[in-house]
C-alpha positions as CSV (number, residue, x, y, z in Angstrom):
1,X,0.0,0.0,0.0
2,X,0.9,3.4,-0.8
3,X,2.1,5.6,2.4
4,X,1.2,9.0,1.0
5,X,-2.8,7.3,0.8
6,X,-2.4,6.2,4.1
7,X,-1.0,9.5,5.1
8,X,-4.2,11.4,3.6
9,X,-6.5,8.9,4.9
10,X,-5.2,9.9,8.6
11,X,-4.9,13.7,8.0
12,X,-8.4,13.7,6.6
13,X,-9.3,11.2,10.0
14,X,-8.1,13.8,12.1
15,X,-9.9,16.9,10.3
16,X,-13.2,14.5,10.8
17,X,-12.1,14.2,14.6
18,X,-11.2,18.0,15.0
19,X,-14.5,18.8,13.2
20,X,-16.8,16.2,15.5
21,X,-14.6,17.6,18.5
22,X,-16.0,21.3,17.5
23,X,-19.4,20.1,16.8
24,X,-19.9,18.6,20.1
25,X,-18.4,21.6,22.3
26,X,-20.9,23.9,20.5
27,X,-23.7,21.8,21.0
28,X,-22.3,21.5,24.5
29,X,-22.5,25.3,24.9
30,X,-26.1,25.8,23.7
31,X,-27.1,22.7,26.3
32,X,-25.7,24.9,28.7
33,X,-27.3,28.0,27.8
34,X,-30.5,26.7,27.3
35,X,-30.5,25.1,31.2
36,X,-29.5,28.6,31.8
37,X,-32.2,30.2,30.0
38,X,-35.2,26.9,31.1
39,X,-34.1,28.2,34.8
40,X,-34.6,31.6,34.4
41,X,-37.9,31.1,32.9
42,X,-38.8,28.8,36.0
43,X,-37.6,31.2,38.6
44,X,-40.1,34.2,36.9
45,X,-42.7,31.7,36.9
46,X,-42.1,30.9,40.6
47,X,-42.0,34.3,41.4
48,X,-45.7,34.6,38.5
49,X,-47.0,31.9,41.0
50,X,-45.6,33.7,44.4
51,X,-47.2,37.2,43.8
52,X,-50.8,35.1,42.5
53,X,-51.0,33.6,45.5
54,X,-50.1,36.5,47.9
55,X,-52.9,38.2,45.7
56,X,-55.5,35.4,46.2
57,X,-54.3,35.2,49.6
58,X,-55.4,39.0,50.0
59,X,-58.7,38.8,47.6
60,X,-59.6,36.5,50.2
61,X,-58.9,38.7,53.4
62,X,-60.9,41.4,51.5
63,X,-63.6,39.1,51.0
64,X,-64.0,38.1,54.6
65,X,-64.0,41.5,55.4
66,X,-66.5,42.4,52.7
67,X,-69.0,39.8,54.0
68,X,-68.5,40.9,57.8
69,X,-69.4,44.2,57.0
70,X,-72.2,43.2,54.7
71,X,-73.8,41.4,57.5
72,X,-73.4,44.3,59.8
73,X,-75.1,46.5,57.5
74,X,-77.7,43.9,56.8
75,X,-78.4,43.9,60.7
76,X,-78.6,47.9,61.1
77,X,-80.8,47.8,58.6
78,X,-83.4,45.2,60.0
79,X,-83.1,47.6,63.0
80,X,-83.9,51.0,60.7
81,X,-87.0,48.5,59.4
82,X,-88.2,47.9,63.2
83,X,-87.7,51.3,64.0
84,X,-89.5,52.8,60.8
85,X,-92.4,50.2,61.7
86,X,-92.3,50.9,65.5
87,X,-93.0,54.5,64.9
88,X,-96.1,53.5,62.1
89,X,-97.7,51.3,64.3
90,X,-97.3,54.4,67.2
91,X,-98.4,57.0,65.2
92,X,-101.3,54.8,63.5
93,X,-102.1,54.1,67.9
94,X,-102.2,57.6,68.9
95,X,-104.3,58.7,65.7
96,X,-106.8,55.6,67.0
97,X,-106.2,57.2,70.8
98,X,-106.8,60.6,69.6
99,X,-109.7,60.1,67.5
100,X,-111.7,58.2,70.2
101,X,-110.8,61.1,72.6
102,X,-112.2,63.9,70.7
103,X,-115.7,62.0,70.5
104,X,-114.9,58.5,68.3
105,X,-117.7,57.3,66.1
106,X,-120.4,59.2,68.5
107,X,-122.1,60.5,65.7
108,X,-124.3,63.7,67.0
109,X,-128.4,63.8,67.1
């Protein structure tokens, strides 16, 4: 066998290696970089998730609020109604009371 063909056949070999070896450390690189990139994008979404719950968490707090004082209100104003009604039936009483004092249904002859 020739040596010179066996000479190119190993020089070309070692271009292939050098080549593969280049390949593979770039692809290396972007692996890298995108784990870099996938992590980042994680840690905003934690943070995303973080601030959604400390915002249910207080949507909540306003809620409870917001149905404590509703029911408040809804009790002041069954007292207003009671009142209001009270002060009906007392004013339709002494109408009756003052009716039947100045004479009632005696009808004169």
């Amino acid at each position: 066998m020739d040596t010179a063909d066996l000479r190119s056949r190993v020089v070309s070999l070692e271009h292939k290696h050098a080549s593969t070896e280049q390949r593979l450390t770039s692809m290396e690189q972007r692996f890298v970089q995108a784990d870099i990139a996938d992590a980042r994008k994680e840690e905003q979404w934690k943070s995303l998730l973080e601030k959604f719950v400390m915002m249910d968490r207080k949507i909540d707090t306003v809620d409870t609020s917001l149905n404590k004082k509703m029911d408040d209100l809804g009790g002041n104003m069954r007292w207003l109604g009671k009142i209001v009604i009270g002060a009906a039936l007392s004013a339709m009483v002494a109408g009756v009371v003052a009716f039947m004092m100045k004479g009632g249904f005696h009808i004169p002859s």
